[in-house]
N, C-alpha and C positions, 0 to 999 in steps of 0.2 A: 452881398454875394461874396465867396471866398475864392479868390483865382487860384489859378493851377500849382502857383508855388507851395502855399498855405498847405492844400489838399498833397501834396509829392510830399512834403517835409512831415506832416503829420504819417502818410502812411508810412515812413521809411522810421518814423519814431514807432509807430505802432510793432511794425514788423521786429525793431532791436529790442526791445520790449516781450513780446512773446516767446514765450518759454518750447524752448525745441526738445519734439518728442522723437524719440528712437523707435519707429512704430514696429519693426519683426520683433526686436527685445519683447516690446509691450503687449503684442499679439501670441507672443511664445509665456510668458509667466500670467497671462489672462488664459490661453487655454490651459496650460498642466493645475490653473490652480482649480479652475472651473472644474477642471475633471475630477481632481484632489475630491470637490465636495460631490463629487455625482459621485464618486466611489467610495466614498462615508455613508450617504444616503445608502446604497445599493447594500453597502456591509450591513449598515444598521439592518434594513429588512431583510435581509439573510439571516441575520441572528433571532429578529424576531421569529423569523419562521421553524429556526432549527431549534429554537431553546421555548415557544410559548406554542405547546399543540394546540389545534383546534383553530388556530388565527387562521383568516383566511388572507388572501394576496392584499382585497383591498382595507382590511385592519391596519396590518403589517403597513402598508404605505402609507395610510393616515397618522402610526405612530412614529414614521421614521421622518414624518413633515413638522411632526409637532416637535421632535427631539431637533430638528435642522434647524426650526425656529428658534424656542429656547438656546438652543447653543448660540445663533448669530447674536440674540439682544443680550447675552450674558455676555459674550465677547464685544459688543458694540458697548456694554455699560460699563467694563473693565478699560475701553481705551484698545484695545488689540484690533477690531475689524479694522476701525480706520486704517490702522495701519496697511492690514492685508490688503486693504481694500487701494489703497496708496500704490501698491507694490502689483499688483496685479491687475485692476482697474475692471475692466466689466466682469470678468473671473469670478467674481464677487458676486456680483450686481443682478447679474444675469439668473441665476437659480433666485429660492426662496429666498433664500439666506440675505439677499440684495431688500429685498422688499420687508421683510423683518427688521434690516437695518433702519431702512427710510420710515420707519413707523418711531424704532427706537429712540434714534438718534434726539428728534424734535421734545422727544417726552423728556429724556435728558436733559434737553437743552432749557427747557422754560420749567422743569421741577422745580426751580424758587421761585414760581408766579404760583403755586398751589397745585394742586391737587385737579380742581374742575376746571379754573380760567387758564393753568399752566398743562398739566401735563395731557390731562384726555382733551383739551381743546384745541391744542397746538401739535399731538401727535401724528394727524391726519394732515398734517399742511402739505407734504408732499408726496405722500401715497394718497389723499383724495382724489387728487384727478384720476388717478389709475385708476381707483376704484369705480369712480361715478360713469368713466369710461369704457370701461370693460361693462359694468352694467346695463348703459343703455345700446354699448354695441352686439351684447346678446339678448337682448328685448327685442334691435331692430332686425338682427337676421332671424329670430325666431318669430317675429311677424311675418319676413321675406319668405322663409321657406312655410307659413301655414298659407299666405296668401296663394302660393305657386303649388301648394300641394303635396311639398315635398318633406312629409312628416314621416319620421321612419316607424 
């Protein structure tokens, strides 16, 4: 058993130990950056609309998702998201642009294990759950709404 000193001494190490955050800073450069990319995204499909006739809204939004992706993994592979992502914290995270990283990142990181055991096997380590979650969570509410009837 550990008595009460052990446990007081450990947590007052723990506590000088953990790194203090400034949370309005970090809540203020996580929102302006967040918005930073919701207002890239918003340009890009305004451009596509004004400059490629014929696109219709959800064209335009499907290419302005695919250009926000490629941007974050080409920036996640140069070394810069980290950084943003450092400096802004969920700001990042939160849009696409977050979850392109978390795909990216991993494939970087084991590209010298190859190609099949390194990068497509190890890309998914921490967007899979996301994945495999978000899947079964809309499998179980679209069970839940045919069971109750409520299909629109």
């Amino acid at each position: 058993m550990v008595d009460e000193q052990t446990k007081k001494s450990y947590q007052q190490y723990v506590e000088a130990k953990i790194p203090k955050t400034k949370a309005w800073p970090s809540l203020f450069h996580a929102f302006w950056v967040g918005g930073l990319i919701c207002c890239l995204g918003q340009l890009l499909m305004d451009l596509l609309l004004e400059f490629m006739p014929g696109m219709s809204k959800a064209g335009a939004a499907a290419w302005m998702l695919v250009a926000l992706i490629f941007l974050a993994s080409f920036l996640t592979a140069i070394g810069v998201f980290d950084r943003i992502g450092a400096f802004a914290g969920a700001g990042t995270f939160v849009p696409i642009t977050g979850f392109s990283n978390s795909i990216t990142s991993p494939a970087m990181e084991f590209r010298h294990e190859g190609i099949v055991f390194g990068m497509t096997a190890k890309m998914f380590i921490i967007a899979g759950p996301v994945i495999v979650f978000g899947v079964v969570g809309s499998i179980l509410v679209g069970l839940i709404r045919l069971l109750t009837g409520n299909l629109l």
